[in-house]
Phi, psi and omega in degrees: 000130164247108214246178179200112237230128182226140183170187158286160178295171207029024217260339189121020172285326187283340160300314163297334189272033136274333185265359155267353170283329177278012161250009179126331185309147163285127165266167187225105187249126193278279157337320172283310186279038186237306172278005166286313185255022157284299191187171160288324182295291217305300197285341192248032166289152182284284213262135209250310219272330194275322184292346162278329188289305197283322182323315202267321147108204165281158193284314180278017176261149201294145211055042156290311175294335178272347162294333195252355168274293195304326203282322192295332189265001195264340172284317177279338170300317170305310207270358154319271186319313159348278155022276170296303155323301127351294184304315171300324216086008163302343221246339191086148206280347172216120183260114149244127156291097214279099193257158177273167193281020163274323159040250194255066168245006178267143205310147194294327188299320191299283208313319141356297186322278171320356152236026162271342204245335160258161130320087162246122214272155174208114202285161206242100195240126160270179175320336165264334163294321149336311145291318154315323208268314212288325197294284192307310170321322193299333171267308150229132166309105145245213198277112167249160164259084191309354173026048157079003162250025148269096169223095168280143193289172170321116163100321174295128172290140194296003174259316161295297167327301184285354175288303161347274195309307220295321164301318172286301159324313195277352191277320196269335171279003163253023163269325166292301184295333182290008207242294177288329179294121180311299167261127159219137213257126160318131178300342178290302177314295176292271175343288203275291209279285199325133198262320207203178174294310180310325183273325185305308190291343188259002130307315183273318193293337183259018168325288181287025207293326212065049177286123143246153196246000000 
């Protein structure tokens, strides 16, 4: 099987696809290969996620749009190879694709690709859980893409702006992500009742079943 894992950044993608790589899957991690072709420092970072974080920096800060124009076009060079790789059968028959919450800002034909060729799941975050995501950025930052929505009013101090937007981005990319999904698993589901990659996968085999989750 070949998946593909779509969501916000802390939602639980990079867990599963480790416990599905510890059940055999070849993993494909989009974050990594992306700080591979940042630098070498960059990519041999302990914490993979803060050193991207910090590398891209904040939205009002100065080279934030060209840091953040380059992480974009260095995410469609990856999931090009991804793909491509996909495409040959280089990958082998079970694949997960660790993808970052930036996604789905790639051109619709990529994203297409990708879900004719994975299972693409997509974790759920509701609204509360959404708070929980915004609280942890508010401490540590990582690499976002604001996709033009950070605009703080007149007057607004920049932790209040960004508590704002930062709420409004995640309301719009899980409108993105629900767009693309093959499967989209409820946060009680993914997070609590599923136990292991077995019980994640045998979920998925009954996609097409007309099974709700």
């Amino acid at each position: 099987m070949r998946v593909a894992l779509i969501g916000m950044a802390g939602i639980g993608k990079s867990t599963w696809a480790g416990r599905l790589e510890r059940k055999g899957f070849l993993r494909l991690d989009c974050d990594r290969m992306i700080a591979g072709r940042l630098s070498r420092e960059l990519a041999g970072a302990g914490d993979l996620i803060a050193a991207l974080g910090s590398w891209m920096g904040l939205p009002w800060e100065a080279g934030y749009e060209e840091r953040a124009a380059q992480y974009q076009r260095l995410e469609a060079s990856v999931m090009e190879e991804i793909l491509g790789s996909l495409a040959a059968g280089g990958t082998g028959d079970d694949v997960v694709v660790d993808t970052t919450g930036s996604v789905i800002y790639l051109a619709d034909e990529m994203l297409a690709d990708l879900a004719e060729r994975c299972v693409v799941v997509h974790l759920t975050a509701p609204p509360e859980v959404r708070r929980r995501l915004l609280e942890a950025y508010l401490v540590r930052p990582g690499p976002v893409l604001w996709h033009g929505m950070f605009l703080p009013e007149p007057g607004e101090a920049l932790d209040e702006a960004v508590a704002r937007c930062y709420e409004r981005l995640l309301e719009d990319r899980e409108r993105r992500y629900t767009r693309w999904a093959g499967v989209s698993l409820p946060h009680s589901l993914h997070r609590r009742e599923l136990a292991d990659a077995d019980a994640f996968l045998e979920v998925l085999r009954y996609r097409g079943s007309g099974l709700e989750f």
